[in-house]
C-alpha positions in Angstrom: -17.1 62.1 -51.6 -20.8 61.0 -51.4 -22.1 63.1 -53.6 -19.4 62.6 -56.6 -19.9 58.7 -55.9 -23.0 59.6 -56.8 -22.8 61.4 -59.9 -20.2 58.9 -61.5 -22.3 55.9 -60.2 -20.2 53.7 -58.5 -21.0 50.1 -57.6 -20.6 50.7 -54.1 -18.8 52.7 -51.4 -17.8 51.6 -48.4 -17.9 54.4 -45.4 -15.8 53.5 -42.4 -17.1 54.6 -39.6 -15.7 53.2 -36.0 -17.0 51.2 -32.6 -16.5 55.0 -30.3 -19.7 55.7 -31.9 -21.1 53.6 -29.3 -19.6 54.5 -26.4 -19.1 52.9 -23.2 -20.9 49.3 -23.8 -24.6 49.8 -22.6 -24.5 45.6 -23.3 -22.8 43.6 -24.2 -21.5 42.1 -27.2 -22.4 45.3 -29.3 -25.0 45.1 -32.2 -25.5 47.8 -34.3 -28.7 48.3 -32.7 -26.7 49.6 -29.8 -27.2 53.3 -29.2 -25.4 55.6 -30.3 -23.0 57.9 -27.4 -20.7 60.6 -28.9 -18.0 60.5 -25.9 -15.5 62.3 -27.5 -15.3 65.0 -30.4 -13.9 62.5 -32.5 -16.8 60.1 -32.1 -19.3 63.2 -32.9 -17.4 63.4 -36.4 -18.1 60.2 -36.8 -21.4 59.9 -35.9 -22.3 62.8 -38.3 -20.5 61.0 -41.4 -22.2 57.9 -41.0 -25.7 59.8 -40.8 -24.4 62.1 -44.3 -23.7 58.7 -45.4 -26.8 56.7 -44.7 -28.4 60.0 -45.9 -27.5 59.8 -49.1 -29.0 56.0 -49.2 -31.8 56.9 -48.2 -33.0 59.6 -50.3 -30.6 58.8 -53.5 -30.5 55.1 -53.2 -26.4 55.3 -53.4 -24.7 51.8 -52.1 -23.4 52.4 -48.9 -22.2 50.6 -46.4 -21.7 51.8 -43.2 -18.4 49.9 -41.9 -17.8 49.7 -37.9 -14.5 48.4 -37.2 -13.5 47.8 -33.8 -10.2 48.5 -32.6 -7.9 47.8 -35.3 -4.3 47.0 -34.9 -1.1 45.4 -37.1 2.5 46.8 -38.4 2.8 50.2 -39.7 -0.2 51.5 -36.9 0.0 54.9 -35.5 1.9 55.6 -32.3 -1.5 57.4 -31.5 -2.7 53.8 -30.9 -2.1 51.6 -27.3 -0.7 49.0 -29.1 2.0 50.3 -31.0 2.8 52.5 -27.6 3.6 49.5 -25.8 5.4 47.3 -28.2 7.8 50.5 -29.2 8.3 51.0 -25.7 9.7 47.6 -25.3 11.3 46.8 -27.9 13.4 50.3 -27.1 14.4 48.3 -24.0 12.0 49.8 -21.6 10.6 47.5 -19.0 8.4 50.2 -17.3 5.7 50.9 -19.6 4.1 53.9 -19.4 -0.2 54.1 -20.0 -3.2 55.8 -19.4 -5.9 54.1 -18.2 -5.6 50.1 -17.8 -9.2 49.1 -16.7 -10.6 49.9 -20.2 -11.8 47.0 -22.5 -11.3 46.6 -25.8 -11.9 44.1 -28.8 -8.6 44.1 -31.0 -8.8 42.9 -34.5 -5.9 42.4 -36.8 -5.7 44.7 -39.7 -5.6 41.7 -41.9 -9.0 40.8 -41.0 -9.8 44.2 -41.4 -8.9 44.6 -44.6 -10.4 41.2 -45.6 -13.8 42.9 -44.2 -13.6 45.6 -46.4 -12.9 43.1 -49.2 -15.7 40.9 -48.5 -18.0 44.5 -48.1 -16.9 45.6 -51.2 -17.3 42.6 -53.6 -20.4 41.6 -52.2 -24.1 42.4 -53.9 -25.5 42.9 -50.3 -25.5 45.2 -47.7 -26.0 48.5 -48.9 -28.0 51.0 -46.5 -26.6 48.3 -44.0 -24.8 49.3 -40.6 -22.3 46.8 -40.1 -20.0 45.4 -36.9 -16.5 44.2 -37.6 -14.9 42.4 -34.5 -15.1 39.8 -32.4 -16.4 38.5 -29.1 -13.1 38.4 -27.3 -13.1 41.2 -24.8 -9.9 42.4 -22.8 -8.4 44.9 -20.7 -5.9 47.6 -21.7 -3.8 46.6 -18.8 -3.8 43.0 -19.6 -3.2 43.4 -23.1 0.3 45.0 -22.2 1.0 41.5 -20.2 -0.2 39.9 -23.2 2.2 42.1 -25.6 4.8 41.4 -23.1 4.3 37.6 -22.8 4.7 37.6 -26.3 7.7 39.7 -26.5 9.3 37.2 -23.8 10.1 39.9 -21.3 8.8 41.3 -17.8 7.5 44.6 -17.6 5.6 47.4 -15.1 2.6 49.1 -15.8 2.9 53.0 -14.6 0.1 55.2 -14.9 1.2 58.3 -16.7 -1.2 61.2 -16.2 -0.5 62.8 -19.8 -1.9 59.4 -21.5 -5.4 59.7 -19.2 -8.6 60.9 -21.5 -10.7 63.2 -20.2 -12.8 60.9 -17.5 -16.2 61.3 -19.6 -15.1 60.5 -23.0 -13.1 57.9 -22.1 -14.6 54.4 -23.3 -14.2 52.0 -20.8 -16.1 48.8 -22.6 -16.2 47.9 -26.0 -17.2 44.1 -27.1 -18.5 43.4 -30.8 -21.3 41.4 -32.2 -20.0 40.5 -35.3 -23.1 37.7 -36.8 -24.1 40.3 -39.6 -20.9 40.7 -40.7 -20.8 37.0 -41.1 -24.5 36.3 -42.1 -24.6 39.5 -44.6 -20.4 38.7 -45.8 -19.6 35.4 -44.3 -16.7 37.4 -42.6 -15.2 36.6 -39.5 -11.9 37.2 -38.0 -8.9 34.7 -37.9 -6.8 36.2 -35.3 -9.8 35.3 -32.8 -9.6 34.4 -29.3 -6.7 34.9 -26.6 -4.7 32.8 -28.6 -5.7 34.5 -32.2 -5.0 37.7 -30.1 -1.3 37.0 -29.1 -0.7 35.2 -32.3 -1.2 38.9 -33.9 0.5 40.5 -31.3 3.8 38.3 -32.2 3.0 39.2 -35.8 2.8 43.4 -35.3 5.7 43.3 -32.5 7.8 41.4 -35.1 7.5 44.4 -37.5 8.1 47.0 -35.3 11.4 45.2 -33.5 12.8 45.8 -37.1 15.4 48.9 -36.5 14.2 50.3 -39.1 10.7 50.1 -38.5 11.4 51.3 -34.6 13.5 54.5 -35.8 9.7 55.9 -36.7 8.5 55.8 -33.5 9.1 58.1 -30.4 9.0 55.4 -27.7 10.4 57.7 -25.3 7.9 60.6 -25.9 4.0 60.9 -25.7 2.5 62.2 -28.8 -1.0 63.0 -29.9 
C-alpha cells in the first residue's frame, strides 16, 4: 500500500496504527514519546507497520501519518471487543456478565470522534512523518465500565470471571491513558464524548444500536468468540 501511494502520488495517507503498541502504561497520560512494548503478537504487527510506514517518510518523503487510536468503540463494533461483549450480553437478558480481566484500564473513544480524527488528519497540510495520539485523559477500569454500561442500560448485573476471556498474563495490558495535546495542537481535534459523562453518553448511544433485534441477531451473546 505504501509503495503504490507512492508511485501514484497521493496527497496523504493516513496509517492506523493502535495504543497496544505501548503497552502497559510506563506513565501516564501516554505521549507518543512513550516506549514502545510489543505485549502481544498483534501489537508486534503493528509496531512493524508503523516503522514500514515511517520508513517510507523518511527515505521517500511520502505524507504519512502515523494514527494511534485508543480504544475505539460505537454500533456495528466487533464482538471481539469488551464493549460490545457486555452490552449484547445484556441486552440478551443476561444479568451475569461474563469477562476476563476487570482490573485493566482503558481510555474509550467513540468511533465518531474517531472518524472525525481521521477527517481532521486527512484534510489537514500538517503532520506528515508525525506520530499521533487520539484519546482522551479519562481513564477507567474494565470492570467498572460494565457498571457504567449497565447504569446506562438501567439494569443490575454480576461480574463473573470467565477463564476463557483471560489474556495470557504478560500480554495483557493492564493501563492505557492518552495524551491527546498533539492531536489538538497539530488538528485542533479533541473528543466530544469526553469525560464520565461523555463516556456514558456514548455508551447509551452504542447500547441503543445493538438493543435493535435486528442488530442483536449478529451477535453470539451466549458464546465466546475470538
Amino acid at each position: 500500500m505504501l509503495q503504490a501511494a507512492r508511485e501514484v502520488g497521493v496527497r496523504r495517507v493516513i496509517h492506523t496504527s493502535t495504543s497496544e503498541v505501548y503497552g502497559t502504561a510506563r506513565f501516564v497520560p501516554i505521549t507518543e514519546e512513550h516506549p514502545l512494548h510489543a505485549q502481544s503478537p498483534y501489537s508486534a504487527s503493528k509496531i512493524g507497520a508503523d516503522q514500514m510506514a515511517h520508513s517510507f517518510f523518511s527515505s521517500f518523503g511520502l505524507p504519512v501519518v502515523i494514527a494511534r487510536p485508543f480504544n475505539t468503540y460505537g454500533p456495528r463494533q466487533s464482538a471481539r471487543a469488551v464493549i460490545p461483549t457486555i452490552i449484547a450480553q445484556i441486552a440478551n437478558g443476561m444479568r451475569k456478565v461474563k469477562l476476563g480481566a476487570v482490573a485493566p484500564t482503558r481510555n474509550f473513544n467513540h468511533v465518531q470522534d474517531i472518524a472525525a480524527a481521521f477527517v481532521a488528519a486527512l484534510e489537514s497540510d500538517v503532520g506528515a512523518g508525525e506520530v499521533v495520539n487520539f484519546g482522551s485523559d479519562f481513564e477507567i477500569s474494565i470492570g467498572d465500565t460494565a457498571q457504567l454500561i449497565a447504569e446506562a442500560m438501567d439494569v443490575e448485573i454480576e461480574v463473573l470471571c470467565d477463564a476463557a476471556r483471560l489474556r495470557p498474563a504478560r500480554s495483557e495490558v493492564e493501563r492505557l491513558c492518552a495524551d491527546g495535546r498533539k492531536a489538538k495542537a497539530l488538528f485542533d481535534w479533541e473528543p466530544t464524548y469526553k469525560n464520565r459523562d461523555g463516556f456514558k453518553r456514548g455508551l447509551q448511544h452504542t447500547a441503543a444500536w445493538f438493543s435493535n433485534k435486528a442488530n442483536l441477531a449478529n451477535y453470539k451473546a451466549e458464546r465466546y468468540n475470538i
